[in-house]
C-alpha positions as CSV (number, residue, x, y, z in Angstrom):
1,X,11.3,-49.3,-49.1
2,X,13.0,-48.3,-52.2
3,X,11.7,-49.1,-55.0
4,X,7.7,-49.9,-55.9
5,X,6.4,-53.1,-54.9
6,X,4.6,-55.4,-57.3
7,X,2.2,-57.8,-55.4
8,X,-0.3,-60.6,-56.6
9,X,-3.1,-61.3,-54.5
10,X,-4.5,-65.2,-55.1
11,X,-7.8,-65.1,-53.8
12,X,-10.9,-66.8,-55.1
13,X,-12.9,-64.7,-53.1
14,X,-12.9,-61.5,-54.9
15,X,-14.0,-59.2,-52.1
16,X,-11.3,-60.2,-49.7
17,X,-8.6,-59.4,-52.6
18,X,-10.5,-56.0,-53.4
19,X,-10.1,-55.0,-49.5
20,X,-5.9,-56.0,-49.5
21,X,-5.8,-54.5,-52.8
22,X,-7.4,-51.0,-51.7
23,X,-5.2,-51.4,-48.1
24,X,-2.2,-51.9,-50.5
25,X,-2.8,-49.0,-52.3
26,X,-3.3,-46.5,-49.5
27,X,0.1,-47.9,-48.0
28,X,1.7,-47.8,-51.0
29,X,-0.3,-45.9,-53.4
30,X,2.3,-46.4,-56.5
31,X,2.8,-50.2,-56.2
32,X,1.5,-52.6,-58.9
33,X,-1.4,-55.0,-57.1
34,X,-2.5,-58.0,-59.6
35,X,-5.4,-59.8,-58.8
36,X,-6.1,-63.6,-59.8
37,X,-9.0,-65.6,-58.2
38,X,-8.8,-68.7,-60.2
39,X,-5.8,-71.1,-59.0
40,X,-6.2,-73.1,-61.7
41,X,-4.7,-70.3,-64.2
42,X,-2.2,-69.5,-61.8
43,X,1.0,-71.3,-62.9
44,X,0.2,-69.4,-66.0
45,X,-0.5,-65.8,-65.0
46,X,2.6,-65.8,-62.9
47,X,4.7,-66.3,-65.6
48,X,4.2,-62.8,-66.7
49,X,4.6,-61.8,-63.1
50,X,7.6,-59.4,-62.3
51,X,10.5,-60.5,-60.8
52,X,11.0,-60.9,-56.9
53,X,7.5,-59.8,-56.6
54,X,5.8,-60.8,-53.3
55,X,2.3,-63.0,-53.4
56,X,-0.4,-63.0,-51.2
57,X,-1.9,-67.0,-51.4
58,X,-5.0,-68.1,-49.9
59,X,-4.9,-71.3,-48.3
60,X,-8.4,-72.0,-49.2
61,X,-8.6,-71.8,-52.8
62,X,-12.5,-73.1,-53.9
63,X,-11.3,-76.4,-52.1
64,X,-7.7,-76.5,-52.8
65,X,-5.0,-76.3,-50.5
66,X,-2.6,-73.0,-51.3
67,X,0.1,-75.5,-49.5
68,X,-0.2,-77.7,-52.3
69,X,0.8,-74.9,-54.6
70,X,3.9,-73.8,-52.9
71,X,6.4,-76.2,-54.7
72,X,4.6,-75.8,-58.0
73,X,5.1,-72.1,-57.6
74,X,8.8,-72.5,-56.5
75,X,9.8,-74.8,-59.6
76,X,8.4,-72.1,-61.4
77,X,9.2,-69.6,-60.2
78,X,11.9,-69.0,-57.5
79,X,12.2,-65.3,-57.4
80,X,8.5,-64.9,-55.9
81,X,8.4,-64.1,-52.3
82,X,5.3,-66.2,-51.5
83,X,2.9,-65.4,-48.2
84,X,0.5,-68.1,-47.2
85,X,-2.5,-66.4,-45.9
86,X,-5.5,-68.2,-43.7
87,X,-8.4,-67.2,-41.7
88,X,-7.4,-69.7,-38.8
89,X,-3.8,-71.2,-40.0
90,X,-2.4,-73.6,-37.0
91,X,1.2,-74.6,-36.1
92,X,1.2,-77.0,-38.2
93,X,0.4,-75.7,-41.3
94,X,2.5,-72.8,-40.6
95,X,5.2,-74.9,-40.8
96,X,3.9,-76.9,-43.4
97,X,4.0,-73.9,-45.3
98,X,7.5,-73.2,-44.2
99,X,9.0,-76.1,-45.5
100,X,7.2,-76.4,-49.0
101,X,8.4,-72.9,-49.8
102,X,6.5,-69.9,-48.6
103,X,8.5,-67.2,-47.3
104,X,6.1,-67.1,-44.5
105,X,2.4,-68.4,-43.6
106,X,0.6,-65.9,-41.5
107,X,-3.6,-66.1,-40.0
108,X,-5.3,-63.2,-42.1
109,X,-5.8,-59.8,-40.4
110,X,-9.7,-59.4,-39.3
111,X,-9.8,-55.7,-39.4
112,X,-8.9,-52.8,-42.0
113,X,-6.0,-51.5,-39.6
114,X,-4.9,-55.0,-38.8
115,X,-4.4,-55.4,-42.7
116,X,-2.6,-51.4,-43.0
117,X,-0.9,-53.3,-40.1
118,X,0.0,-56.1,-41.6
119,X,1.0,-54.7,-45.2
120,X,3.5,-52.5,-44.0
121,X,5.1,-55.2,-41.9
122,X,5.2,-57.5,-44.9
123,X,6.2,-55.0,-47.6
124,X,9.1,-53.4,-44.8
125,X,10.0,-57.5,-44.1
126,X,10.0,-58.0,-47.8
127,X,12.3,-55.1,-49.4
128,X,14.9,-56.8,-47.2
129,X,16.2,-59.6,-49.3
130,X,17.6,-62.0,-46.6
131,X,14.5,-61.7,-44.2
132,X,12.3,-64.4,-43.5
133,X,10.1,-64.7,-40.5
134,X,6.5,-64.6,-39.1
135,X,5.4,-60.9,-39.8
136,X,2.3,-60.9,-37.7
């Protein structure tokens, strides 16, 4: 990777975007994590989000769908490399994902090395501007 990664982390639970944001940091200790837990604020907060950076979504935001979010955030903004994260994500919301915008929709890691694992997949996968597949 070249250059320093900026990632946001949407998670409404807070101790699950603590744990990424530490296993972000020890992978890439320079890069600038954000952290937002409330989806409602979200359209907002990523407006002063830099460009092309890469975002972590929760599907399961307090009862809200992150798939529903997808093509707000792409009218918004399209530069975002957007990941779709779920503790049990099926085919079919995969692809859901998929086609409302996420650059990829992946089940969450259930282990600190998984998720070192993981990171440097997606942040490897993600310096490469033309890539887009299942990282995990």
């Amino acid at each position: 990777m070249t250059s320093t990664p900026s990632v946001v982390i949407v998670d409404d639970e807070v101790d699950h975007a603590l744990i990424v944001r530490l296993v972000l940091h020890q992978v890439v200790p320079d890069a600038t994590v954000a952290i937002m837990t409330d989806p409602r604020a979200l359209a907002q907060r990523l407006v002063e989000t830099p460009i092309g950076s890469l975002v972590l979504l929760d599907h399961n935001l307090d009862g809200r769908d992150g798939i529903e979010l997808l093509p707000l955030l792409a009218a918004e903004r399209s530069d975002l490399r957007v990941v779709l994260l779920s503790a049990a994500l099926t085919e079919t919301n995969r692809l859901r994902a998929l086609a409302a915008g996420a650059y990829d929709a992946v089940e969450k890691p259930s282990s600190v090395a998984e998720w070192r694992s993981f990171v440097t997949a997606l942040l490897d996968m993600a310096a490469v501007p033309a890539a887009r597949s299942q990282v995990a």
